[in-house]
mmCIF entry with sequence, helices, sheets and N, C-alpha, C, O atoms, coordinates in Angstrom:
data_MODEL
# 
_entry.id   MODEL 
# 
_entity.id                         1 
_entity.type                       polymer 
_entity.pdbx_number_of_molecules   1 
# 
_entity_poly.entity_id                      1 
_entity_poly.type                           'polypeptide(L)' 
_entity_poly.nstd_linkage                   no 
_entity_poly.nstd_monomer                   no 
_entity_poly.pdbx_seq_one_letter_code       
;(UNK)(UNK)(UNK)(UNK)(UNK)(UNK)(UNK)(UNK)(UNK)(UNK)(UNK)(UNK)(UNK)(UNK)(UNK)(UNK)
(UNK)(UNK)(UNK)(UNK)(UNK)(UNK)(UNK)(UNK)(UNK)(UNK)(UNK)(UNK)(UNK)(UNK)(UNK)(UNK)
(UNK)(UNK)(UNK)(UNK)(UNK)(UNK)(UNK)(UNK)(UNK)(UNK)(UNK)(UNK)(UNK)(UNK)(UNK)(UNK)
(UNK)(UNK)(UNK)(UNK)(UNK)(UNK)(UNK)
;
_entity_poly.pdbx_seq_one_letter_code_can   XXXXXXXXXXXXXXXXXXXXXXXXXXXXXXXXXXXXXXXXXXXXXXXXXXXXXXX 
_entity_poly.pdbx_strand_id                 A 
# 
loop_
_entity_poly_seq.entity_id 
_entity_poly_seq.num 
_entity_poly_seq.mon_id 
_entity_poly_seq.hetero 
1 1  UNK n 
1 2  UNK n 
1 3  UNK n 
1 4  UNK n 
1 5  UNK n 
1 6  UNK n 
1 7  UNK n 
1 8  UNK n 
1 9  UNK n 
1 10 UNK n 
1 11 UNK n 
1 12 UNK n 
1 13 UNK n 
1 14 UNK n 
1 15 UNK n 
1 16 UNK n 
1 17 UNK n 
1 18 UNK n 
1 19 UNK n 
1 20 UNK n 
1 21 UNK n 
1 22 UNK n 
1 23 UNK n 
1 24 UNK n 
1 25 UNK n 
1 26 UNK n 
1 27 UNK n 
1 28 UNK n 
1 29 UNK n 
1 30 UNK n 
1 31 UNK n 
1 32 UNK n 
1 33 UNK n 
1 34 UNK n 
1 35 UNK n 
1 36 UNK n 
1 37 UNK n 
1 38 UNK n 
1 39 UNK n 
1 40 UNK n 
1 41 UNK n 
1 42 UNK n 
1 43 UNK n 
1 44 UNK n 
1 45 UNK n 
1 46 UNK n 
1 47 UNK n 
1 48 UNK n 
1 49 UNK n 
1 50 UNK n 
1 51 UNK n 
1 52 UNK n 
1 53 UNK n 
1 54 UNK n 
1 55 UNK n 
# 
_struct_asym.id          A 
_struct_asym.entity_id   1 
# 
_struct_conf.conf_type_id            HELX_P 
_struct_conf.id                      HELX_P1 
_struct_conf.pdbx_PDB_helix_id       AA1 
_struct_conf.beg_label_comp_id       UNK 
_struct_conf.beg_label_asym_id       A 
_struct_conf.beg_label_seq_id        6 
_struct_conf.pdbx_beg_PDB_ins_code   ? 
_struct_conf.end_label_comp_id       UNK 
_struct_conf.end_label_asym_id       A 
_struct_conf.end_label_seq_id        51 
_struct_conf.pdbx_end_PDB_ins_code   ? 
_struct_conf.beg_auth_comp_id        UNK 
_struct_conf.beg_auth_asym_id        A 
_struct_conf.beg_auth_seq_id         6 
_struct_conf.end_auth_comp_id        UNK 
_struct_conf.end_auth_asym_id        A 
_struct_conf.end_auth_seq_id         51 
_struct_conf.pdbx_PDB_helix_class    1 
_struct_conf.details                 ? 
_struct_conf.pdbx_PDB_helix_length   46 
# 
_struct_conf_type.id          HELX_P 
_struct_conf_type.criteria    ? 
_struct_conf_type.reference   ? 
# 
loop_
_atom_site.group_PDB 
_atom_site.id 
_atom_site.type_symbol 
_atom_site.label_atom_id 
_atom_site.label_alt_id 
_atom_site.label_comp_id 
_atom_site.label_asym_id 
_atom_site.label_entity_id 
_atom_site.label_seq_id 
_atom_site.pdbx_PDB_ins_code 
_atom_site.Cartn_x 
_atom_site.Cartn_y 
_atom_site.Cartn_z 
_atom_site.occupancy 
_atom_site.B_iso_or_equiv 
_atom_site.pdbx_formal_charge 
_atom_site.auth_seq_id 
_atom_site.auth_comp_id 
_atom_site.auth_asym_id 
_atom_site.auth_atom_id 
_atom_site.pdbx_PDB_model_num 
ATOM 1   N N  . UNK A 1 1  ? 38.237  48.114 133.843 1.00 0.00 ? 1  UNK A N  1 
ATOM 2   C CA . UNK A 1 1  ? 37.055  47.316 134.122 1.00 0.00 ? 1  UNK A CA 1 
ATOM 3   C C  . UNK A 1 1  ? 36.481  46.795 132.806 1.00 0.00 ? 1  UNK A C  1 
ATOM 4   O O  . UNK A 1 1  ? 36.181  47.500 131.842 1.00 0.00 ? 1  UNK A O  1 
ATOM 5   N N  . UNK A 1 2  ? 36.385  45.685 132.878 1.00 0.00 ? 2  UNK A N  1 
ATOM 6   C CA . UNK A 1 2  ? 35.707  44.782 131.840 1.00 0.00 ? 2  UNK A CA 1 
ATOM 7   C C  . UNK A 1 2  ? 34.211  44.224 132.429 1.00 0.00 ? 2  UNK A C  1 
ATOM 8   O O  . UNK A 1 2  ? 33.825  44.064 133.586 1.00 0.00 ? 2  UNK A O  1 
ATOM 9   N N  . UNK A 1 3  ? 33.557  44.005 131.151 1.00 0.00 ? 3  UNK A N  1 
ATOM 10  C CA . UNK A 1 3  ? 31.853  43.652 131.327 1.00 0.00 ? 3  UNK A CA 1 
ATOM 11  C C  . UNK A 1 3  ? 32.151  42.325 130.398 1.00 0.00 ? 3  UNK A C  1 
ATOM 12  O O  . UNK A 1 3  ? 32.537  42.359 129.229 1.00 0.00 ? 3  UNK A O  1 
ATOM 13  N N  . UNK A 1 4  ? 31.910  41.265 131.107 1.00 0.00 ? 4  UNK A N  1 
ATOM 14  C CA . UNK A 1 4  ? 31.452  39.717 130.978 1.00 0.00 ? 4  UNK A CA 1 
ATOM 15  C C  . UNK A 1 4  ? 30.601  39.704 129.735 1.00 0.00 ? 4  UNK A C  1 
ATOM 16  O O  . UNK A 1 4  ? 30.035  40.660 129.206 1.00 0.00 ? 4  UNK A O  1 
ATOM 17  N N  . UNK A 1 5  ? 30.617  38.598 129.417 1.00 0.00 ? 5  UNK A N  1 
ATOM 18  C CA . UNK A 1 5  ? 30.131  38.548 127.788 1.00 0.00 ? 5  UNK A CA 1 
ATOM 19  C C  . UNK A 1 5  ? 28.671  38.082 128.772 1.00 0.00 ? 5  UNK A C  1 
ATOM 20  O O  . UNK A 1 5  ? 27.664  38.723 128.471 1.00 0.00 ? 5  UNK A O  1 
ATOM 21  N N  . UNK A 1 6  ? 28.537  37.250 129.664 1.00 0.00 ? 6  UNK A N  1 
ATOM 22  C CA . UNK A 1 6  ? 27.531  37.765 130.305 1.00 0.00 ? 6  UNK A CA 1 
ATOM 23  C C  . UNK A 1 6  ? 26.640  38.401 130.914 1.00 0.00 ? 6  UNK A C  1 
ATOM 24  O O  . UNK A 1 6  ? 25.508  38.069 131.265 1.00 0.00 ? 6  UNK A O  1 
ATOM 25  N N  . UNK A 1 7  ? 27.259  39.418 131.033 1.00 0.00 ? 7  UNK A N  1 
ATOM 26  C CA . UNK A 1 7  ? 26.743  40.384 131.575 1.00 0.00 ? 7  UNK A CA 1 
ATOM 27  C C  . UNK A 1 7  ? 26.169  41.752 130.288 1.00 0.00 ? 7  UNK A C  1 
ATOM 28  O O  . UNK A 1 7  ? 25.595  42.841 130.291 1.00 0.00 ? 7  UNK A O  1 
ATOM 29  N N  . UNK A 1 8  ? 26.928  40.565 129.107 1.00 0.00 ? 8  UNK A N  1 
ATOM 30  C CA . UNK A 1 8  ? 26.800  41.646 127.841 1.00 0.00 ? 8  UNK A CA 1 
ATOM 31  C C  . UNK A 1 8  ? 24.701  40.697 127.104 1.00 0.00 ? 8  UNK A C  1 
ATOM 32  O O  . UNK A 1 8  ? 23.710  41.164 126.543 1.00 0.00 ? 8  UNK A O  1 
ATOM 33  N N  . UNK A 1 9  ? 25.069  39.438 127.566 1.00 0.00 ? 9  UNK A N  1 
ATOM 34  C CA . UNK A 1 9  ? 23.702  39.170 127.064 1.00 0.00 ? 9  UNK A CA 1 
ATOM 35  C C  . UNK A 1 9  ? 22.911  39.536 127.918 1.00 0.00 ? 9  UNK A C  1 
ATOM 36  O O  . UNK A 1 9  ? 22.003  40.297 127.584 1.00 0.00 ? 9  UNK A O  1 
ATOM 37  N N  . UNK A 1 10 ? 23.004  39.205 128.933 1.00 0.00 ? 10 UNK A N  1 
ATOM 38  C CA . UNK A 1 10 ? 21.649  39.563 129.913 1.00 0.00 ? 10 UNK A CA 1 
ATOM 39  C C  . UNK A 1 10 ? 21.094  41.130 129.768 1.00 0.00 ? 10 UNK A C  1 
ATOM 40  O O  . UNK A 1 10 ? 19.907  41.403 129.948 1.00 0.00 ? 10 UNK A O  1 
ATOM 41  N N  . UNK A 1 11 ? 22.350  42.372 129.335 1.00 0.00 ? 11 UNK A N  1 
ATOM 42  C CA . UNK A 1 11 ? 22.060  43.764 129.073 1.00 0.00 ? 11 UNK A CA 1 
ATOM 43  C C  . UNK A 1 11 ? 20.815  43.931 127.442 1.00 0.00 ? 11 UNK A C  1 
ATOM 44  O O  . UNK A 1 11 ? 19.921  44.707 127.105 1.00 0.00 ? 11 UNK A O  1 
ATOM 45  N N  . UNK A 1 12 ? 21.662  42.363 126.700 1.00 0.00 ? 12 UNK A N  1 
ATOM 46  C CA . UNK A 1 12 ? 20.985  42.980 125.209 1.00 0.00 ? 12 UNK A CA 1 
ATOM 47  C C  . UNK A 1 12 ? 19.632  42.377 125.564 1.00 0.00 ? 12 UNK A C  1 
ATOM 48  O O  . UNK A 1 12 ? 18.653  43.075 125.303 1.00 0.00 ? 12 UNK A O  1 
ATOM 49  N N  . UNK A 1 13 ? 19.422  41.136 126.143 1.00 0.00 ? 13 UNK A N  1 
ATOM 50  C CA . UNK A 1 13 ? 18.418  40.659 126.417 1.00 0.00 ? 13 UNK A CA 1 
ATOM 51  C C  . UNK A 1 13 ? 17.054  42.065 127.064 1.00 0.00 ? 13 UNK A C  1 
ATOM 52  O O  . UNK A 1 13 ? 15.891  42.169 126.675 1.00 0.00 ? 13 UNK A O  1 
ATOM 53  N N  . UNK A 1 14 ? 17.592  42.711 127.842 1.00 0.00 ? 14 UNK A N  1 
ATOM 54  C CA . UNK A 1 14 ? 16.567  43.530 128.753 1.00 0.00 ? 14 UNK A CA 1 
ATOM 55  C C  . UNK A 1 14 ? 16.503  44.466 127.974 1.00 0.00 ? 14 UNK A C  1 
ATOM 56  O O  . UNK A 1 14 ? 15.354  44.881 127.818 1.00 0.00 ? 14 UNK A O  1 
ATOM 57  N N  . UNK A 1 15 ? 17.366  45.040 127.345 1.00 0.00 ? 15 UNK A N  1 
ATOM 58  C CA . UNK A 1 15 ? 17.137  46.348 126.064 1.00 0.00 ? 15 UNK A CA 1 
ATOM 59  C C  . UNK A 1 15 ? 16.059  45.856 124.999 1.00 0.00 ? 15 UNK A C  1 
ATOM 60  O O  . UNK A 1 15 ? 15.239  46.563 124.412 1.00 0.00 ? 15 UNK A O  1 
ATOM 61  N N  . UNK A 1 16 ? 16.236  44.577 124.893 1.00 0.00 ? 16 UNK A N  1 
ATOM 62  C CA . UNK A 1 16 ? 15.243  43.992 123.938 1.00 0.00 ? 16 UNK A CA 1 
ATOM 63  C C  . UNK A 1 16 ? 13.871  43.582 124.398 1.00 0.00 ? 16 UNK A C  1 
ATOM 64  O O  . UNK A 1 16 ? 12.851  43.704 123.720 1.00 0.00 ? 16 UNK A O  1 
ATOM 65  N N  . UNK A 1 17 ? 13.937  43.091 125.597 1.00 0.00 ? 17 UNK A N  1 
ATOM 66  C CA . UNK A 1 17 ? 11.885  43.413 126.012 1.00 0.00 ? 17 UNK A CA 1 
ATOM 67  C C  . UNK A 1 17 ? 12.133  44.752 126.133 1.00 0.00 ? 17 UNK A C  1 
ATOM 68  O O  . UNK A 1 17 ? 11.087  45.260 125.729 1.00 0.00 ? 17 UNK A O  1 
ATOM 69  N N  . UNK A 1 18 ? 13.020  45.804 126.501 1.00 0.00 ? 18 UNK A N  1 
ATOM 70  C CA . UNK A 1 18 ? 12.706  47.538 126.461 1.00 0.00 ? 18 UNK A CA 1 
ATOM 71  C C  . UNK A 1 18 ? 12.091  47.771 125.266 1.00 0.00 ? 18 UNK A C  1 
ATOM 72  O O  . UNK A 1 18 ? 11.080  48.469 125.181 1.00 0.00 ? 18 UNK A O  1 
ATOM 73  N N  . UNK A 1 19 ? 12.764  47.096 124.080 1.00 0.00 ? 19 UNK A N  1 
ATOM 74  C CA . UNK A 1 19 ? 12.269  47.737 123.045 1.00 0.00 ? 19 UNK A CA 1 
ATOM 75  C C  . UNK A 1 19 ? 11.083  47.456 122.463 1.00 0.00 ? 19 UNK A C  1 
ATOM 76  O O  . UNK A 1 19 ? 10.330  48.296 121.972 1.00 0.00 ? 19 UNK A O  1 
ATOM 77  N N  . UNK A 1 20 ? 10.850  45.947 122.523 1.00 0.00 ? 20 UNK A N  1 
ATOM 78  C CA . UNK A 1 20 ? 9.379   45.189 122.367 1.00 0.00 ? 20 UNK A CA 1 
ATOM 79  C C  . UNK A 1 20 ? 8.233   45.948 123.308 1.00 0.00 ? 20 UNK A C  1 
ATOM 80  O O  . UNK A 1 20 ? 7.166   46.243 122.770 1.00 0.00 ? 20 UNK A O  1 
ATOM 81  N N  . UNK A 1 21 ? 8.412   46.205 124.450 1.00 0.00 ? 21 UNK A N  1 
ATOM 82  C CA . UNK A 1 21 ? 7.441   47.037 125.305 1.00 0.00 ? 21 UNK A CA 1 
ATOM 83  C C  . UNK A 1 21 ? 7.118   48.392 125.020 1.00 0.00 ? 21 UNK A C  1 
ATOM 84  O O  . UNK A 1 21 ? 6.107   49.025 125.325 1.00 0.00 ? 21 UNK A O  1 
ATOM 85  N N  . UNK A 1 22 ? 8.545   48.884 124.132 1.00 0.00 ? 22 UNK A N  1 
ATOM 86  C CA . UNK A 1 22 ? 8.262   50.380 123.648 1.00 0.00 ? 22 UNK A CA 1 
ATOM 87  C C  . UNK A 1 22 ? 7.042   50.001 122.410 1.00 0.00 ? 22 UNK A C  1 
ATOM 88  O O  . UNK A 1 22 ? 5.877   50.399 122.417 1.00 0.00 ? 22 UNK A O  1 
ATOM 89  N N  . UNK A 1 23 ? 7.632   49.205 121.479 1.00 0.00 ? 23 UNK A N  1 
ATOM 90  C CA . UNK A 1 23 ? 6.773   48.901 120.261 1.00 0.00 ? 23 UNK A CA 1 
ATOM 91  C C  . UNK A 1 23 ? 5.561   48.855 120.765 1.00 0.00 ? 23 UNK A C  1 
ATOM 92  O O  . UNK A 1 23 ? 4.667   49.530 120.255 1.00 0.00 ? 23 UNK A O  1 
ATOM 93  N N  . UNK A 1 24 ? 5.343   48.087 121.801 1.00 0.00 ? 24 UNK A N  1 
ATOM 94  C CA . UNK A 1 24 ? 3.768   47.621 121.971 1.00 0.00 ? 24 UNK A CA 1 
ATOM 95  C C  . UNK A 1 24 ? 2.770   49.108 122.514 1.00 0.00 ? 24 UNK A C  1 
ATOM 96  O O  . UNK A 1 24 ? 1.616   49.494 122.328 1.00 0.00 ? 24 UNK A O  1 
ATOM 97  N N  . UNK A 1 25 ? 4.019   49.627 123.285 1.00 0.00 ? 25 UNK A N  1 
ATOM 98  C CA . UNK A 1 25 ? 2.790   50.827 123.722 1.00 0.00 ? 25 UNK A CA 1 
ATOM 99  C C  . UNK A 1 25 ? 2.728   52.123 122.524 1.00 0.00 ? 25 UNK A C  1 
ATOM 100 O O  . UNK A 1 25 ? 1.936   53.033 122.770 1.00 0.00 ? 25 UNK A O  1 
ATOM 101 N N  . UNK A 1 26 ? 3.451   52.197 121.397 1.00 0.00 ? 26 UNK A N  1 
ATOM 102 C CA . UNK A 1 26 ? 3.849   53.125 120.948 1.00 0.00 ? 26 UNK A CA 1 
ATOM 103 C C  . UNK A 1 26 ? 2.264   52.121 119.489 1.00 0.00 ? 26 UNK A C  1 
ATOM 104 O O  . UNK A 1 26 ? 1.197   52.515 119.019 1.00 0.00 ? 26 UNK A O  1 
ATOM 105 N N  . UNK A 1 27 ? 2.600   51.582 119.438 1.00 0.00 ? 27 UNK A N  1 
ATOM 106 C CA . UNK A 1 27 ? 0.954   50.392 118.630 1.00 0.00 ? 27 UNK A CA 1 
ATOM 107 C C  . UNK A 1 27 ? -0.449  50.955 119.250 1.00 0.00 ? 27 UNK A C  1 
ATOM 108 O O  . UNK A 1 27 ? -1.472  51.311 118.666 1.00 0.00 ? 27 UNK A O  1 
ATOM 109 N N  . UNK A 1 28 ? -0.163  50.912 120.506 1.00 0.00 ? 28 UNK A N  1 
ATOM 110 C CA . UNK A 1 28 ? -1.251  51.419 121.386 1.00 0.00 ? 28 UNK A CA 1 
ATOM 111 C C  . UNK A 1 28 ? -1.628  52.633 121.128 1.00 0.00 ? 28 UNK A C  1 
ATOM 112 O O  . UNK A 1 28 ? -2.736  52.874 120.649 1.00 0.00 ? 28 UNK A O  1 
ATOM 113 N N  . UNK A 1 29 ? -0.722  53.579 121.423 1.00 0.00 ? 29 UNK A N  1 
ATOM 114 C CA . UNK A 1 29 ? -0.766  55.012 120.721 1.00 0.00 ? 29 UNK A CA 1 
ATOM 115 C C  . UNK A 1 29 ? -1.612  54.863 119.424 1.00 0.00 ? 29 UNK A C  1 
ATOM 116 O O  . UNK A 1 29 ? -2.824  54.652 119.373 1.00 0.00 ? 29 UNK A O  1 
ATOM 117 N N  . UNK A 1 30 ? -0.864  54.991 118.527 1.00 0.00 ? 30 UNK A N  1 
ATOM 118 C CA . UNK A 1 30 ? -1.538  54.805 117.191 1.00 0.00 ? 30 UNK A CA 1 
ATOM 119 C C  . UNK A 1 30 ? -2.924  54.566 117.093 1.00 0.00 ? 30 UNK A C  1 
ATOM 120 O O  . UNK A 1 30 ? -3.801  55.297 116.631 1.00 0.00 ? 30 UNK A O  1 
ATOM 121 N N  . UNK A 1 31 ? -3.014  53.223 117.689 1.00 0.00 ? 31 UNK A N  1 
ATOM 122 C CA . UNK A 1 31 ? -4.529  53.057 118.223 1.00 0.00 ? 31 UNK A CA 1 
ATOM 123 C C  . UNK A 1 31 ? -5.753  54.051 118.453 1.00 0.00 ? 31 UNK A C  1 
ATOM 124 O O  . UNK A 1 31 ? -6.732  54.405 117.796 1.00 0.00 ? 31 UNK A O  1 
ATOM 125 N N  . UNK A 1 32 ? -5.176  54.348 119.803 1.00 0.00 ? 32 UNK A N  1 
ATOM 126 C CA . UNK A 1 32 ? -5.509  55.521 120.182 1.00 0.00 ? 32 UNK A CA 1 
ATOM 127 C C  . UNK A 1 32 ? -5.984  56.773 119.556 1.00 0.00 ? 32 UNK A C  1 
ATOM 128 O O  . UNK A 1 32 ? -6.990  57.432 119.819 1.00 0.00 ? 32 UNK A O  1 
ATOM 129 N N  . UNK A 1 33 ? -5.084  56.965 118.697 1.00 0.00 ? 33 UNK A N  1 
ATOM 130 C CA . UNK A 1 33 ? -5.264  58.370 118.226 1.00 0.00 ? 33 UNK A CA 1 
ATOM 131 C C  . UNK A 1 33 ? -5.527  58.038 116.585 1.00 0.00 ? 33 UNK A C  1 
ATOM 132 O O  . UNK A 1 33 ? -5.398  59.093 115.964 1.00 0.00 ? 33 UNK A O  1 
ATOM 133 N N  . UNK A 1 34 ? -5.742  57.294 115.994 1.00 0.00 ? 34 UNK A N  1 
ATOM 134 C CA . UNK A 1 34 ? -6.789  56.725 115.067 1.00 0.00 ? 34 UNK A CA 1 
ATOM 135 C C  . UNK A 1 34 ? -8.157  56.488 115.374 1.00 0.00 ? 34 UNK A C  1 
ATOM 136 O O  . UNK A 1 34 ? -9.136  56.762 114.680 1.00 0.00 ? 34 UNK A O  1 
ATOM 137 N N  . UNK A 1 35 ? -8.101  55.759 116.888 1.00 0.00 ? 35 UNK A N  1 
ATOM 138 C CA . UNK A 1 35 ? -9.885  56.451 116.997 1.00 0.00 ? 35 UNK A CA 1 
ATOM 139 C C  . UNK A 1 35 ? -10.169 57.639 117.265 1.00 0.00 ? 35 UNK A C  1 
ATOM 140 O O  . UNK A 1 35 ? -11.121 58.070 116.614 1.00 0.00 ? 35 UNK A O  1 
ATOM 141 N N  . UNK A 1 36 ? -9.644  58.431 118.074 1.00 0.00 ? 36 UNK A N  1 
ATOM 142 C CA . UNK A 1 36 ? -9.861  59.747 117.910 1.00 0.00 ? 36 UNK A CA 1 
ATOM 143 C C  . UNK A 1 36 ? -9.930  60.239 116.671 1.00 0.00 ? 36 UNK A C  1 
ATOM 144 O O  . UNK A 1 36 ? -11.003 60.804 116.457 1.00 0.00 ? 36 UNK A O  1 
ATOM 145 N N  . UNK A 1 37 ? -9.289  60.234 115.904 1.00 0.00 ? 37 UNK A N  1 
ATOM 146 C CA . UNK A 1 37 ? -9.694  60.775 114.094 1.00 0.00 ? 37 UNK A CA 1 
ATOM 147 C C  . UNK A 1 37 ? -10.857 60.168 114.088 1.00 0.00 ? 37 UNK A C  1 
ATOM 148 O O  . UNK A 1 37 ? -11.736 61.025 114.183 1.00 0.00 ? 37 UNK A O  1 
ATOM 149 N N  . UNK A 1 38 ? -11.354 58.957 114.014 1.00 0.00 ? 38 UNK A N  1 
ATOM 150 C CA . UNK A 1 38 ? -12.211 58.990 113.510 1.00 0.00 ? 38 UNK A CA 1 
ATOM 151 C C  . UNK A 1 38 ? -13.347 59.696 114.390 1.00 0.00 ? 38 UNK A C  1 
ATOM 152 O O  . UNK A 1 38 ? -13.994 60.690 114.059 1.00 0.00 ? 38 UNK A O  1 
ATOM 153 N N  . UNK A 1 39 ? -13.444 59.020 115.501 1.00 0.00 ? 39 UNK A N  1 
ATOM 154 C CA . UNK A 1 39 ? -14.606 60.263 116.329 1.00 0.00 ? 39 UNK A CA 1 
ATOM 155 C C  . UNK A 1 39 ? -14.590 61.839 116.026 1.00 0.00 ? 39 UNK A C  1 
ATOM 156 O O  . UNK A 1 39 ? -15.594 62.548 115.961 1.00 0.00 ? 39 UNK A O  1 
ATOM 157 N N  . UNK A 1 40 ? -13.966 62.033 115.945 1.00 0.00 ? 40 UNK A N  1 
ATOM 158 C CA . UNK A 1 40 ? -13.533 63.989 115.351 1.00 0.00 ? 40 UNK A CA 1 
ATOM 159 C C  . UNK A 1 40 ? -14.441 63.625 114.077 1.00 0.00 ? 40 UNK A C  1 
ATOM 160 O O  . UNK A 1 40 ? -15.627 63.955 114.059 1.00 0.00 ? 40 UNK A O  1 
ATOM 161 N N  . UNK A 1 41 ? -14.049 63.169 113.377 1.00 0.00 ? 41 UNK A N  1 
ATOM 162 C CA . UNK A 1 41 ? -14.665 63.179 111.694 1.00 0.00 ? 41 UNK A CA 1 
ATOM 163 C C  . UNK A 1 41 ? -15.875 63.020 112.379 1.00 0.00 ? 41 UNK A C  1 
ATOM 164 O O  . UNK A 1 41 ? -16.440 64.089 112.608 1.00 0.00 ? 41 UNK A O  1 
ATOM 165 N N  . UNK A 1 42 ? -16.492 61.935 112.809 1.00 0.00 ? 42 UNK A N  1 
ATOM 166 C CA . UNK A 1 42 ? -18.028 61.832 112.765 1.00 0.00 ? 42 UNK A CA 1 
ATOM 167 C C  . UNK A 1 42 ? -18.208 62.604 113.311 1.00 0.00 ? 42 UNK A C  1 
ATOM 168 O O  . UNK A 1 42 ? -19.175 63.114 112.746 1.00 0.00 ? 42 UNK A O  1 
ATOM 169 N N  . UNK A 1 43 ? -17.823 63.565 114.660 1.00 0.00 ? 43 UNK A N  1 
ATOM 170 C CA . UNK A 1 43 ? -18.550 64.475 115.093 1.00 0.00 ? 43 UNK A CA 1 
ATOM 171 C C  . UNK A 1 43 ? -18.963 65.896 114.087 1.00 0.00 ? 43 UNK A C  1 
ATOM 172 O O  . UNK A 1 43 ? -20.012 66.531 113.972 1.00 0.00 ? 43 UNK A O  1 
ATOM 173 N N  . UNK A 1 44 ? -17.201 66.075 113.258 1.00 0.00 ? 44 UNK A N  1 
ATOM 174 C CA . UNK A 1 44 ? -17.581 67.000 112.070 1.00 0.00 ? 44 UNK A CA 1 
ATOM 175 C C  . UNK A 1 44 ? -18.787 66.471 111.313 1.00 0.00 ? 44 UNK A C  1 
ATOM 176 O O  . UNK A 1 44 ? -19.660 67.321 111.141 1.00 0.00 ? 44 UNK A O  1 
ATOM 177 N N  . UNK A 1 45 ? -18.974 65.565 110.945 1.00 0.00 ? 45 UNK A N  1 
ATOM 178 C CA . UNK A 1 45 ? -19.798 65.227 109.260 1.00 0.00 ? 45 UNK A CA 1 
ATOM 179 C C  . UNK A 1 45 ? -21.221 65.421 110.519 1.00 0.00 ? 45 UNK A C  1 
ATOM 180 O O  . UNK A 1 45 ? -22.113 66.216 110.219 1.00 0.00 ? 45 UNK A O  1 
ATOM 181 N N  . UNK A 1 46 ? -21.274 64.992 111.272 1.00 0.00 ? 46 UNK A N  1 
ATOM 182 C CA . UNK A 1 46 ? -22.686 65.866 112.247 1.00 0.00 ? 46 UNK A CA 1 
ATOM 183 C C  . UNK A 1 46 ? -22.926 66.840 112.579 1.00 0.00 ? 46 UNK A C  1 
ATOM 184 O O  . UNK A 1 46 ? -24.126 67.113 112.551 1.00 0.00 ? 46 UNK A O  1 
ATOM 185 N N  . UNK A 1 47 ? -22.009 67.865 113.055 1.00 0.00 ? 47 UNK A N  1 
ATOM 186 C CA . UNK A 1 47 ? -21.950 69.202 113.164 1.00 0.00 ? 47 UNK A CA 1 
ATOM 187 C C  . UNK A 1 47 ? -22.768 69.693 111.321 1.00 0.00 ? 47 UNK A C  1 
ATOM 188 O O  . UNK A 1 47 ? -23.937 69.982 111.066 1.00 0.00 ? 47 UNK A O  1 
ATOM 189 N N  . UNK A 1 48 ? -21.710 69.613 110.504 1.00 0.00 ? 48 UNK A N  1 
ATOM 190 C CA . UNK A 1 48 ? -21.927 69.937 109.136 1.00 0.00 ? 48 UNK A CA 1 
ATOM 191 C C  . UNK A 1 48 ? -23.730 69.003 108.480 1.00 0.00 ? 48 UNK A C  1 
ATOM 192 O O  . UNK A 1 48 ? -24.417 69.400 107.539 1.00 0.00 ? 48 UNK A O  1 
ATOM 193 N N  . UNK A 1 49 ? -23.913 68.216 109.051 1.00 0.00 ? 49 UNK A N  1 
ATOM 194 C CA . UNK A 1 49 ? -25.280 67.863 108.660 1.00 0.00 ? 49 UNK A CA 1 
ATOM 195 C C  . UNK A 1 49 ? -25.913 68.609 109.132 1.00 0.00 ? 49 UNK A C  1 
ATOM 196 O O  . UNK A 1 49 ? -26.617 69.209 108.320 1.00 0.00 ? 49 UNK A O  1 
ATOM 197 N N  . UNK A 1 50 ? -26.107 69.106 110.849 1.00 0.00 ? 50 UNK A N  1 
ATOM 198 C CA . UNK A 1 50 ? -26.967 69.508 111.462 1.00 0.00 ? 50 UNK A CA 1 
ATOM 199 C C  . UNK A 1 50 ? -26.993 71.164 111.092 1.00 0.00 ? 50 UNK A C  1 
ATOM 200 O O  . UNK A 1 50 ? -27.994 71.773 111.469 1.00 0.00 ? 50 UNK A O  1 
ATOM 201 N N  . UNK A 1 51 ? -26.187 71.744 110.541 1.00 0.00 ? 51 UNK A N  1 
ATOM 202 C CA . UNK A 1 51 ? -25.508 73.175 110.152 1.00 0.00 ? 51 UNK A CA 1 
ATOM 203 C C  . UNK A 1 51 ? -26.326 73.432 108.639 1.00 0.00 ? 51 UNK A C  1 
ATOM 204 O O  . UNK A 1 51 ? -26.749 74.498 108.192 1.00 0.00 ? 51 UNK A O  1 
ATOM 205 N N  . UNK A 1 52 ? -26.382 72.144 108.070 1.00 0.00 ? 52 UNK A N  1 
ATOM 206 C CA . UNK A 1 52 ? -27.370 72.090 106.633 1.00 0.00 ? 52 UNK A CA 1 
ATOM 207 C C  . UNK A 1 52 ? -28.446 71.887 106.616 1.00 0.00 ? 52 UNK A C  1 
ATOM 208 O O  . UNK A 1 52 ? -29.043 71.970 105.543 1.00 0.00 ? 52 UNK A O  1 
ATOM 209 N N  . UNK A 1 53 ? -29.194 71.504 107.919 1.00 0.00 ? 53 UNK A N  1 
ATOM 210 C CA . UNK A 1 53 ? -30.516 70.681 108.074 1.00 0.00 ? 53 UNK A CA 1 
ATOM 211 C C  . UNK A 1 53 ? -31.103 69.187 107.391 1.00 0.00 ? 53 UNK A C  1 
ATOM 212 O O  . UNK A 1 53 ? -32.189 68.694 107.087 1.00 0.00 ? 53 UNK A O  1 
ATOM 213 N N  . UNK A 1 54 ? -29.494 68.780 107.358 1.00 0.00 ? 54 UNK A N  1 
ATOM 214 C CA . UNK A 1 54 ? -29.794 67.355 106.489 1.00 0.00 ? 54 UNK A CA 1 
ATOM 215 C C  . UNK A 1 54 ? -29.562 66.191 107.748 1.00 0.00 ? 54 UNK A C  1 
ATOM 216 O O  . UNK A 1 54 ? -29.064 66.571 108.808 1.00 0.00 ? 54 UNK A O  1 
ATOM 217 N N  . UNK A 1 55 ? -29.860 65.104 107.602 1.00 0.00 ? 55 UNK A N  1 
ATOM 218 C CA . UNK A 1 55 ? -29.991 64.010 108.675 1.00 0.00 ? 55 UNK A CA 1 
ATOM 219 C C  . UNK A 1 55 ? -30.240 62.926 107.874 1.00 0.00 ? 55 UNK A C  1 
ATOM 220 O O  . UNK A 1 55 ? -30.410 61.815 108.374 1.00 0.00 ? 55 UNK A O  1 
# 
């Protein structure tokens, strides 16, 4: 059994929005969990103000 040189683009074609769609949600991630750092930090540097009595 042989696979068509067509059947060979249309495969690289769909692996390739697979992979563009991976990129995009895996961007998202990052996202994601860069705002979380930062919310964590501000909640620390408030915890640690309010722990010193500074504001």
């Amino acid at each position: 059994m042989s696979i068509s040189k067509e059947d060979l683009l249309v495969m690289r074609k769909n692996l390739s929005t697979q992979l563009g769609n991976a990129q995009k949600n895996l961007y998202n991630i990052e996202g994601a969990i860069m705002f979380i750092n930062i919310e964590l930090k501000k909640m620390e540097e408030q915890d640690v103000r309010e722990s010193t009595g500074t504001d």
